[in-house]
C-alpha positions as CSV (number, residue, x, y, z in Angstrom):
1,X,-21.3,4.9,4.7
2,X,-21.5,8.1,2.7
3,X,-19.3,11.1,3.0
4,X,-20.3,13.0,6.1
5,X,-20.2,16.7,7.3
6,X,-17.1,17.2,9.7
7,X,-18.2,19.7,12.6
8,X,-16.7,22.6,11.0
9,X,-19.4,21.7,7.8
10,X,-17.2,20.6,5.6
11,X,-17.0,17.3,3.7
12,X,-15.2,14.4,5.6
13,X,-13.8,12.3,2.3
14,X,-12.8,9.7,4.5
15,X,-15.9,8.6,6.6
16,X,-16.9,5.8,4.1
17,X,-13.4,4.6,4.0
18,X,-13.8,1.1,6.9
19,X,-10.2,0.1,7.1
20,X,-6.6,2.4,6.7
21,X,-3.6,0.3,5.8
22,X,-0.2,1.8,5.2
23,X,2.5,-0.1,3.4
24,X,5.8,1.1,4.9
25,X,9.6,0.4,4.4
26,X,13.4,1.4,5.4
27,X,15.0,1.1,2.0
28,X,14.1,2.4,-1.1
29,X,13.7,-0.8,-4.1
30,X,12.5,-3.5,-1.6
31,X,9.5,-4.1,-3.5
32,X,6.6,-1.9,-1.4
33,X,4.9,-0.6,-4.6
34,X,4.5,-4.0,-6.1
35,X,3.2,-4.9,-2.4
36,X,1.0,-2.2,-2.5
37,X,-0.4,-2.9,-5.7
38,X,-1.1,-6.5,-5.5
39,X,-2.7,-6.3,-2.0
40,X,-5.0,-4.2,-3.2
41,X,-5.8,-6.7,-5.8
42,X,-6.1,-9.8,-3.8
43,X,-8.3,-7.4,-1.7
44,X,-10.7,-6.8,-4.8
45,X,-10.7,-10.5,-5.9
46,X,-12.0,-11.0,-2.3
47,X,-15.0,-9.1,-3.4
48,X,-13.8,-5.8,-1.2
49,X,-14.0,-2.4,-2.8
50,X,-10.5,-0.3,-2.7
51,X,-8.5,2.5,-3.2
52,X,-4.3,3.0,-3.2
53,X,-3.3,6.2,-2.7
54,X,0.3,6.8,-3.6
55,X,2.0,9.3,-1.4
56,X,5.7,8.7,-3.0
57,X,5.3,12.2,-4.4
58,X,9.0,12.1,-5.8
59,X,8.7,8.5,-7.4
60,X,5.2,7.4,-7.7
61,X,4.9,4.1,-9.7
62,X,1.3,3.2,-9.2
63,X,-0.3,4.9,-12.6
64,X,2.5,2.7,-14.6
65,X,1.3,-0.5,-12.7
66,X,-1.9,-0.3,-13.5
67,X,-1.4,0.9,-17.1
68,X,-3.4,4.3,-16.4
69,X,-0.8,6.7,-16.6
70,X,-1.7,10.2,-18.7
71,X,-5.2,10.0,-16.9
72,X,-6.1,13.3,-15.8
73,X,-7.9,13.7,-12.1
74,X,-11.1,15.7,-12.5
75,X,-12.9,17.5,-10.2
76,X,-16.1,18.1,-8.4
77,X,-17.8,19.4,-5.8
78,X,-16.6,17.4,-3.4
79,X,-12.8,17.1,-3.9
80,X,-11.0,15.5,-6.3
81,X,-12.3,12.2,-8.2
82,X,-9.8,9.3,-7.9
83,X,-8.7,7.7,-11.2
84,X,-10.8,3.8,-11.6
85,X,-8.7,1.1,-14.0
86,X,-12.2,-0.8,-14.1
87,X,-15.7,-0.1,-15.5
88,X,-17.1,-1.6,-12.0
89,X,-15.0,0.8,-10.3
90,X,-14.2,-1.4,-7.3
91,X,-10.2,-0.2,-7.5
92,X,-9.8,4.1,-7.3
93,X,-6.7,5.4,-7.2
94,X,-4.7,8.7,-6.1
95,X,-1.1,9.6,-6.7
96,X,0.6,12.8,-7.7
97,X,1.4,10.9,-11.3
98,X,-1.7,12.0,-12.5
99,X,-1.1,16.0,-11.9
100,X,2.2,15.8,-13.9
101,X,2.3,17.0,-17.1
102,X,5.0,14.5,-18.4
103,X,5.7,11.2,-16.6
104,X,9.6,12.2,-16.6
105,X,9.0,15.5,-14.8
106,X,10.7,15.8,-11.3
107,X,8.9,16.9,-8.1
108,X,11.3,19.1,-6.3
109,X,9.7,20.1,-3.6
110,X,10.8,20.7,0.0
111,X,9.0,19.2,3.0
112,X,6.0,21.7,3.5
113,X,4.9,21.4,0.3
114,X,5.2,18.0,0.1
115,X,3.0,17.9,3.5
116,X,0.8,19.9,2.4
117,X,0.1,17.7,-0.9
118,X,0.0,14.6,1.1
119,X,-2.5,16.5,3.6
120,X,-4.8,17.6,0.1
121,X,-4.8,14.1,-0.9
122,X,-6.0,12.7,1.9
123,X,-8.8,15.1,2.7
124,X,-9.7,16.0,-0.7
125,X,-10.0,12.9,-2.6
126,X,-13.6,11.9,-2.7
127,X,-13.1,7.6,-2.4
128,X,-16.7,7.2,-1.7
129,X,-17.3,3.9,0.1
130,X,-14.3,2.2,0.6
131,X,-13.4,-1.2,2.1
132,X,-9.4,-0.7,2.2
133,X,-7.4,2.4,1.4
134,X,-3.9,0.9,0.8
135,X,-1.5,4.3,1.3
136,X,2.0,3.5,-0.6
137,X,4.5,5.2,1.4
138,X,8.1,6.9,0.4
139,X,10.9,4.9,1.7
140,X,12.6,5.9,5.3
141,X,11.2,7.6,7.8
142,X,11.0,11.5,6.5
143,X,8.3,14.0,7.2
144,X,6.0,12.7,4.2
145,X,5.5,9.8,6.8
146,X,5.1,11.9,9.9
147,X,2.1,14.0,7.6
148,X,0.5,10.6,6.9
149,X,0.4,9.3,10.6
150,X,-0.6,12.4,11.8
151,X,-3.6,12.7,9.1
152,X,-4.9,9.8,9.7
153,X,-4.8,9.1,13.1
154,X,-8.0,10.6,13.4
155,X,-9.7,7.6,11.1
156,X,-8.0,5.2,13.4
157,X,-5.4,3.5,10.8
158,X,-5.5,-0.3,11.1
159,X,-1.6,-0.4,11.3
160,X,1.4,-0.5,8.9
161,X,2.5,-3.7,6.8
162,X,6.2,-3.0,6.5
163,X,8.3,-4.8,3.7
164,X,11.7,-5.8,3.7
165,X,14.0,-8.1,1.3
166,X,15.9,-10.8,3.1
167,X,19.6,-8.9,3.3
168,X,20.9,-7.8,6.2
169,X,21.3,-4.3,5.1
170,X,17.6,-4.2,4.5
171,X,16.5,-5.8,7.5
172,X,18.5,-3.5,9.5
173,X,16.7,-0.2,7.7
174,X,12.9,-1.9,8.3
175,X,14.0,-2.1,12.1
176,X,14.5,1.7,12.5
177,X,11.1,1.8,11.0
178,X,9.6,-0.6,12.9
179,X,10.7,2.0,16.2
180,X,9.2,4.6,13.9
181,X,5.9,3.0,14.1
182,X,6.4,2.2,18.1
183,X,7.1,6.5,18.8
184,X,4.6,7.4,16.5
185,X,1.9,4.5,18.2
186,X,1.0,3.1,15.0
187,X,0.2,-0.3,14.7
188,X,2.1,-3.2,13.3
189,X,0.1,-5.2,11.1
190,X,3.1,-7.3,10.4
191,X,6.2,-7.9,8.1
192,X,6.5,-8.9,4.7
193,X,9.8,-10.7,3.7
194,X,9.8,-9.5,-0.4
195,X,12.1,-11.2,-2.7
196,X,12.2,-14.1,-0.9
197,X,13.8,-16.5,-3.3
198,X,13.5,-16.7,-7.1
199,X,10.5,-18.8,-8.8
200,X,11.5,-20.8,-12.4
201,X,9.8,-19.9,-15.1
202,X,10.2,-23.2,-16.3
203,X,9.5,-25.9,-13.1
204,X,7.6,-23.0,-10.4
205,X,10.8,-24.0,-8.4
206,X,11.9,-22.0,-5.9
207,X,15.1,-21.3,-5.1
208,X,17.1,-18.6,-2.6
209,X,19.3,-16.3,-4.5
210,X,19.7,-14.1,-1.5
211,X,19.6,-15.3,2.1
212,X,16.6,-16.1,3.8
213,X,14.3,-15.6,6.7
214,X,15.5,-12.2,7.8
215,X,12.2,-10.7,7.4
216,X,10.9,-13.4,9.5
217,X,13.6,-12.9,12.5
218,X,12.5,-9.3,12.9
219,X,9.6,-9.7,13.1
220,X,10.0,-12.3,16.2
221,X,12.8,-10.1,17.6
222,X,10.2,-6.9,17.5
223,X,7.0,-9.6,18.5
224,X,4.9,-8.7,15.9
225,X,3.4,-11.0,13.1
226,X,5.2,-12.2,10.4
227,X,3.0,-12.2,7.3
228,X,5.3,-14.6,4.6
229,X,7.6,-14.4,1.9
230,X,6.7,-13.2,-1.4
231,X,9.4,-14.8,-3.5
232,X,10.7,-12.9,-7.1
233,X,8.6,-14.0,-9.8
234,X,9.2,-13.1,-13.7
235,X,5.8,-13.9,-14.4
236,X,5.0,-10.7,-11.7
237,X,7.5,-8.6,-13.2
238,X,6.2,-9.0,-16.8
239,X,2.8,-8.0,-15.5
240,X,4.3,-4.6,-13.7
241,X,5.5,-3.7,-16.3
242,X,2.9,-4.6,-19.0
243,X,0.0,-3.0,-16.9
244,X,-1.3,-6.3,-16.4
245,X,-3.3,-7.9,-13.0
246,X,-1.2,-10.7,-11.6
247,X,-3.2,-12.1,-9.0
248,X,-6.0,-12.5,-11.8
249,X,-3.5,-14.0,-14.4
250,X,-1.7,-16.3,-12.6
251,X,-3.9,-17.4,-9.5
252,X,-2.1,-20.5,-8.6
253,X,1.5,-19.2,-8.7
254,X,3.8,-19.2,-5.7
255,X,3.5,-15.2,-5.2
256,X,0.3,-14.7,-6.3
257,X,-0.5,-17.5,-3.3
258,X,1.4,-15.7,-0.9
259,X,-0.1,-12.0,-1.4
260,X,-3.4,-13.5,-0.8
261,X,-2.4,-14.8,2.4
262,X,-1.5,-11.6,3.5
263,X,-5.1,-10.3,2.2
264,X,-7.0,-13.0,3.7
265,X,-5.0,-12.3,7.1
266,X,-6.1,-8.6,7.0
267,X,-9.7,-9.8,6.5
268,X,-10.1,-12.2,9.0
269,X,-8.0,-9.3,11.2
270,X,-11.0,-7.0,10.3
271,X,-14.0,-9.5,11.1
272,X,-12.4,-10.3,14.6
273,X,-12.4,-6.7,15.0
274,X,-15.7,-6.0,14.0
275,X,-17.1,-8.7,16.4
276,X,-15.2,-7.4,19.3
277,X,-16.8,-3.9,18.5
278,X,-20.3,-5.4,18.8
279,X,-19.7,-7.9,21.4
């Protein structure tokens, strides 16, 4: 579906995007980048087309993941052109990284401008035909996520995947935003349960450091889906920070497993969807 004039004439940016997921969280270090940026992989290697757009305007860490940062965003008639990793370009991505001049520079910017950045990025990025647009989300519940709900509610989001680490502290933040999701009547797509036990280099054991299956009680205690646990991996970190694709290298690990559950759920979520719609 190409881009499409809106009924005041201009450009809608977003009418070839099919499905909106946001990737929320309470606490800040829980993991919802790396989420972010592996979904969006699995999603690829699934033979979809997407885009993450990074709306952590005051610590964006997708450029560094995917080994792209100094890329500069160009422009064109439409909008602004999304940076592509790939040749193929089947991943595009957005984030306020590539409009800084030095990766150490800090945004210090009070809430209208940063709502007013988030609003550009979502209606001026030109994403072409998308399958998934995976939005990275700040942690908390501040006005950056208020702007995001309220510009894309009118692309109807498919929900929120929020992410949590087993602690209790953790948990406990992830449940206020779970209530922020219920005021703001965005949908739960589920909770992720990040750093969920540690995976030997060595033996691929797993074995809990922290506590586990606090991610999982929340999500029964709020009735919404529980999506797995993605446990700590080196192998995953060493990618991060290498710029490397994890869920291509290392297929058959525990974590790599466990973010493509997650992906396959969204898909099959999307076809029962898409059947319902033409039923």
């Amino acid at each position: 579906m190409a881009n499409t004039p809106k009924q005041d004439g201009e450009i809608d940016n977003m009418a070839g995007v099919q499905h909106v997921v946001l990737i929320l969280s309470g606490k800040g270090g829980v993991g919802k980048s790396t989420v972010a940026a592996q979904l969006a992989l699995a999603l690829r290697q699934a033979g979809k087309k997407v885009g993450i757009l990074d709306v952590d305007l005051c610590g964006p860490s997708i450029p560094r993941m995917f080994s792209v940062e100094g890329q500069d965003v160009h422009q064109c008639p439409g909008g602004w052109v999304p940076v592509y990793p790939d040749q193929d370009q089947s991943l595009a991505l957005m984030s306020i990284g590539f409009l800084l001049q030095n990766r150490d520079d800090a945004v210090v910017w009070r809430g209208p401008k940063k709502n007013a950045m988030i609003k550009q990025f979502i209606g001026d990025v030109v994403w072409g035909d998308l399958d998934y647009l995976i939005i990275d989300t700040p942690p908390g519940t501040s006005d950056e996520h208020i702007s995001v709900v309220e510009n894309v509610r009118q692309y109807r989001p498919d929900g929120a995947i929020l992410v949590t680490t087993p602690q209790g502290v953790a948990v406990g933040d992830v449940r206020r935003e779970l209530t922020f999701c219920r005021k703001t009547k965005l949908p739960v797509l589920g909770v992720i349960e990040n750093m969920s036990g540690f995976v030997c280099p060595h033996c691929t054991e797993c074995t809990n450091v922290f506590s586990k299956g606090g991610g999982e009680a929340l999500a029964n205690q709020f009735n919404v889906p529980f999506l797995g646990c993605v446990p700590l991996d080196p192998q995953l970190t060493r990618s991060l920070e290498e710029g490397q694709r994890f869920v291509d290298a290392f297929p058959t690990s525990t974590t790599a497993q466990a973010i493509g559950s997650v992906a396959q759920t969204l898909l099959q979520r999307a076809e029962q969807q898409e059947s319902m719609d033409t039923s």
